[in-house]
N, C-alpha and C positions, 0 to 999 in steps of 0.2 A: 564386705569384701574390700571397700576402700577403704578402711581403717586400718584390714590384713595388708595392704599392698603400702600403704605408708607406713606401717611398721617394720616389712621386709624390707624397705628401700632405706628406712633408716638406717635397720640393724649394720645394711650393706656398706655403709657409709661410714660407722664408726667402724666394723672390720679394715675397710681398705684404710683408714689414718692407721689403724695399729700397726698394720703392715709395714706402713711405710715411715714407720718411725714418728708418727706423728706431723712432718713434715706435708702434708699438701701435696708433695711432688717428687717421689723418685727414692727421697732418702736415701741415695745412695753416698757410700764411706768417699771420702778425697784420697787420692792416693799419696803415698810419702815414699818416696825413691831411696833407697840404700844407698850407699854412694862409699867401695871401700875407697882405701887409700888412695890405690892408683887409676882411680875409674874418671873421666873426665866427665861425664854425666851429661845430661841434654844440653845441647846447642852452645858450647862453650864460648865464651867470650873471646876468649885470646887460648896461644898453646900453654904449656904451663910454663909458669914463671917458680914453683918449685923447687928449691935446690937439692938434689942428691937425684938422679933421672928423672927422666922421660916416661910419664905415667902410663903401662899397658892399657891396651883400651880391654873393656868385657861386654860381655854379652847379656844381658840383663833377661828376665826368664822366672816367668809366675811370680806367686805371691805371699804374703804372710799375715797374718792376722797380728793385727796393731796390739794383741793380749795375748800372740800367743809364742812359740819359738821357731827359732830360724836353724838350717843348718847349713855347715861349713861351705865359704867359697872360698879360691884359689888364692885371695887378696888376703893378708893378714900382714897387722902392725906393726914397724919396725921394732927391734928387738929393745927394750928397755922403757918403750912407750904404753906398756902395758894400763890399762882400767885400776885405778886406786882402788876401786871398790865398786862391791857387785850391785849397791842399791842407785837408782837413777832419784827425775825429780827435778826441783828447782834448784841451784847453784847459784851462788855470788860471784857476779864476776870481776869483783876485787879481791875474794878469799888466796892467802899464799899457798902455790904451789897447785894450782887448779891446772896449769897450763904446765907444759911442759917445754925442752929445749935441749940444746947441742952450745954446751957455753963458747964463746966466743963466734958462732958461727948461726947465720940470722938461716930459716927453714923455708925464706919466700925472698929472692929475688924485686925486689923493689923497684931500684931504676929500669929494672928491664919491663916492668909492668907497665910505668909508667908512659915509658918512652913507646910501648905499643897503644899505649890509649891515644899518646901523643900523635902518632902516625895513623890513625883511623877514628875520624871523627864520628861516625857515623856513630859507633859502635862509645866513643868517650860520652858524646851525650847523653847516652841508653844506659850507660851506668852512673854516668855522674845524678842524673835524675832518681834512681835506684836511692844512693845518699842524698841526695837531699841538698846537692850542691851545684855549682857550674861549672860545667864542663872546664873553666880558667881554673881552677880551683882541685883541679884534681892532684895536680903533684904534689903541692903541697897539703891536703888531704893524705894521703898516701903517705909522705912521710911523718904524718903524727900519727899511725897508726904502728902496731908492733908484732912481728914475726914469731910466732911460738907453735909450738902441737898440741893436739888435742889428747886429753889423757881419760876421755869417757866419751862413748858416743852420743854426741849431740845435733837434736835436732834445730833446724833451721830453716828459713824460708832462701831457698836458692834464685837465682836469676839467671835465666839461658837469652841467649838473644836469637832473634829470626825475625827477617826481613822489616828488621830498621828497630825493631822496637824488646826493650825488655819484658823474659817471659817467664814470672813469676812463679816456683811451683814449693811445697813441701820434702824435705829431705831431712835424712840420718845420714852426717859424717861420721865414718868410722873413726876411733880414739889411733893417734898416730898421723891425724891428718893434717899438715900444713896449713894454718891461718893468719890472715890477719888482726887484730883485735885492738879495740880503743880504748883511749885512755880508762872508759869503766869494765872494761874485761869483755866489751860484747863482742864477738866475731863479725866481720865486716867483708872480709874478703876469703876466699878459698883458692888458694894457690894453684892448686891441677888442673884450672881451667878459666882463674883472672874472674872467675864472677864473685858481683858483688854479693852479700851477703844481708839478713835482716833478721828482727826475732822471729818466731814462726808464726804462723796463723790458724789459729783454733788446738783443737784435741782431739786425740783419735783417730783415726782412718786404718786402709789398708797396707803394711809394707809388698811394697815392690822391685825387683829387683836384684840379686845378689848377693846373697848372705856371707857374712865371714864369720866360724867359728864361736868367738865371745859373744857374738849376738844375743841380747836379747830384751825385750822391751821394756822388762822392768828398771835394765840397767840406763833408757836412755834421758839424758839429762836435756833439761832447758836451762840458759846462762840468764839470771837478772841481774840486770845490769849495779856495779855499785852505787853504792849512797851519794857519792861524791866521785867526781876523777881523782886517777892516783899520779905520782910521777915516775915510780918504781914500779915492777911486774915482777913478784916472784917467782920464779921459775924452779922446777924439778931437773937437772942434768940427767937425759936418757942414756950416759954412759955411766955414772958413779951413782947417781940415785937422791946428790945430795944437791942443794938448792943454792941458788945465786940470783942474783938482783938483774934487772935492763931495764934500763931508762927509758918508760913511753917514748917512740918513736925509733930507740937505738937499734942495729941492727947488727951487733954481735959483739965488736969494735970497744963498746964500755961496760962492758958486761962484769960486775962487783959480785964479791960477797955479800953473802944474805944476812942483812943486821939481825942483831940477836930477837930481837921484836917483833919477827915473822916466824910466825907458830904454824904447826898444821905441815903435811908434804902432802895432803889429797886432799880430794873435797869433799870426803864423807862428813866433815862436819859442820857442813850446812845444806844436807840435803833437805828436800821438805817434800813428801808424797810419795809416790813410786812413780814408772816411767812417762807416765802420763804429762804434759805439758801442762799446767794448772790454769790455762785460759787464754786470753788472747793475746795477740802480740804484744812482748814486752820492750820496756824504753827506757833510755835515759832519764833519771829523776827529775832530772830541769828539763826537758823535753827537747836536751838536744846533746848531741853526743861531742861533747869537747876535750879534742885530743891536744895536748902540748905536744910541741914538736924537738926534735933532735935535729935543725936545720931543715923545719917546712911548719907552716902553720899550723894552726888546731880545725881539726872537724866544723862544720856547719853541721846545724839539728838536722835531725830524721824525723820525716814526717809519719802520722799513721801511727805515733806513740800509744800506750795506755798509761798508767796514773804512775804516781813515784813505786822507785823500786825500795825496797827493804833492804838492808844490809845484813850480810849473812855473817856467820860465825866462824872461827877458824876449823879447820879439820885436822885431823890426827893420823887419817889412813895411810899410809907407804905404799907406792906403787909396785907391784909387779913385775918385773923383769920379762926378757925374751918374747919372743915373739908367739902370736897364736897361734898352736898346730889344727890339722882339717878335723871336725868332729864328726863322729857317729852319727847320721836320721835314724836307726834303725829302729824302729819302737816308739819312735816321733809322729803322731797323729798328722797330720795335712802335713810333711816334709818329704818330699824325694830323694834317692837314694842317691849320694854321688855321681856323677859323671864326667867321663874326661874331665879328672881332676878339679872338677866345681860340682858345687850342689846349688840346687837353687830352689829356694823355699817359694809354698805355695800355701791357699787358704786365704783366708780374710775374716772379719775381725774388728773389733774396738777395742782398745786397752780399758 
């Protein structure tokens, strides 16, 4: 009988680790926030510093499996900001034409960022620690970094603030999103709401939040950062579709043509996986993100790196035009049906 009773109590024990993912405790998914265009997302830092309006706030609402599909919310891309391509993955973020733009005209208000961090200390600390710098240091930070749009949804580690201190969570910016980015193409800042920005943390979890249209998880990218810093940013023009140069830190002001030497207008061609993030937070290859500046310093490192990045390959894919229309759930497994002109996905999930 106590042989029986220690063999039940066993069995009972490897059942509950299956269960639980093998984790000891809970095993449950992290969650990753949707975040369309104009959504300010948790506890923003500042209002937005964004150029073209005033982001609508939404109403966030169930959930979506990190493997599975989302359907349409009321948010979708500005018109010419369109997804290069539908496969997601890892990206170089020095590859030409990864990023997108309005030539001559920068997509993030700068000194108005600054001068808000300026005016609220509490809150400049809370992000300047975010980068990896001191609070003295943030304008010129700030200006070696570069204004462009996102032309694929990428994930990222967001930073909300509340009560004194930054508060770290996972997120998908939707493609069309105003950012900032450093000299090796990482995204650092997100304009609709002044938070600082980081690579993401882990792989997997549940989406939450919001769905727009193009969604969907296989399409969503992680940026590795490039091999080296650049001092050029090739950009895609979300009006003509054809490509131009900005000088790391410029903000619209010296914006050139694209030397013949910059191949590729997407980033399908250095994708590497599907939407899944391929591991832990990525970093700068020298373990610190140095931006040259257009009249402000360069970057100080970021702490919390992983190992050097790889340099990706150029791509070949052409962006998409116009903007995303609302799609169909109907026939969509764990998706609800629209309402009052939003849908909002539900389910969970692992990619």
């Amino acid at each position: 009988m106590l042989a029986g009773a220690v063999l039940v109590a066993g069995l009972g024990i490897a059942l509950g680790v299956v269960a639980t993912g093998g984790s000891g405790g809970g095993g449950s998914a992290q969650a990753v926030e949707m975040q369309p265009v104009s959504a300010t997302g948790q506890e923003p830092f500042t209002d937005s510093v964004a150029n073209g309006g005033t982001p609508a706030s939404t109403s966030p609402s169930g959930s979506t499996p990190a493997g599975g599909s989302a359907a349409s919310g009321s948010a979708s891309a500005p018109s010419g900001a369109g997804s290069p391509s539908a496969s997601g993955g890892t990206v170089n973020g020095g590859q030409p034409g990864l990023y997108g733009g309005t030539r001559e005209t920068a997509s993030c208000d700068v000194p108005k960022l600054s001068s808000y961090l300026a005016a609220n200390t509490d809150k400049a600390r809370a992000w300047a620690g975010v980068e990896g710098i001191d609070g003295s240091q943030i304008n010129g930070y700030l200006n070696g970094l570069t204004p462009v749009v996102l032309r694929q949804d990428t994930r990222v580690t967001n930073h909300g603030y509340q009560n004194g201190q930054a508060t770290p969570y996972q997120a998908v910016l939707q493609s069309g999103t105003a950012v900032l980015v450093d000299s090796q193409g990482v995204p650092r800042v997100r304009c609709a709401c002044g938070n600082p920005l980081t690579p993401p943390s882990g792989t997997g979890g549940t989406y939450t939040g919001t769905a727009w249209s193009a969604f969907h998880p296989d399409g969503v990218v992680t940026v590795q950062p490039a091999a080296a810093p650049v001092n050029r940013i090739v950009l895609v023009d979300q009006a003509t579709g054809g490509q131009f140069e900005r000088p790391v830190g410029g903000t619209g002001g010296t914006d050139g043509s694209a030397s013949p030497s910059a191949s590729g207008s997407g980033p399908s061609g250095s994708h590497s996986g599907t939407g899944t993030p391929s591991g832990g937070s990525s970093a700068p290859s020298s373990g610190a993100s140095s931006a040259p500046s257009s009249g402000g310093s360069g970057s100080p490192g970021h702490s919390g790196s992983s190992g050097p990045a790889s340099p990706g390959g150029s791509g070949s894919g052409a962006g998409s035009g116009g903007s995303s229309g609302p799609a169909s759930s109907a026939g969509v497994p764990g998706v609800s049906a629209p309402s009052a002109g939003e849908s909002k996905a539900a389910g969970s999930g692992t990619p």
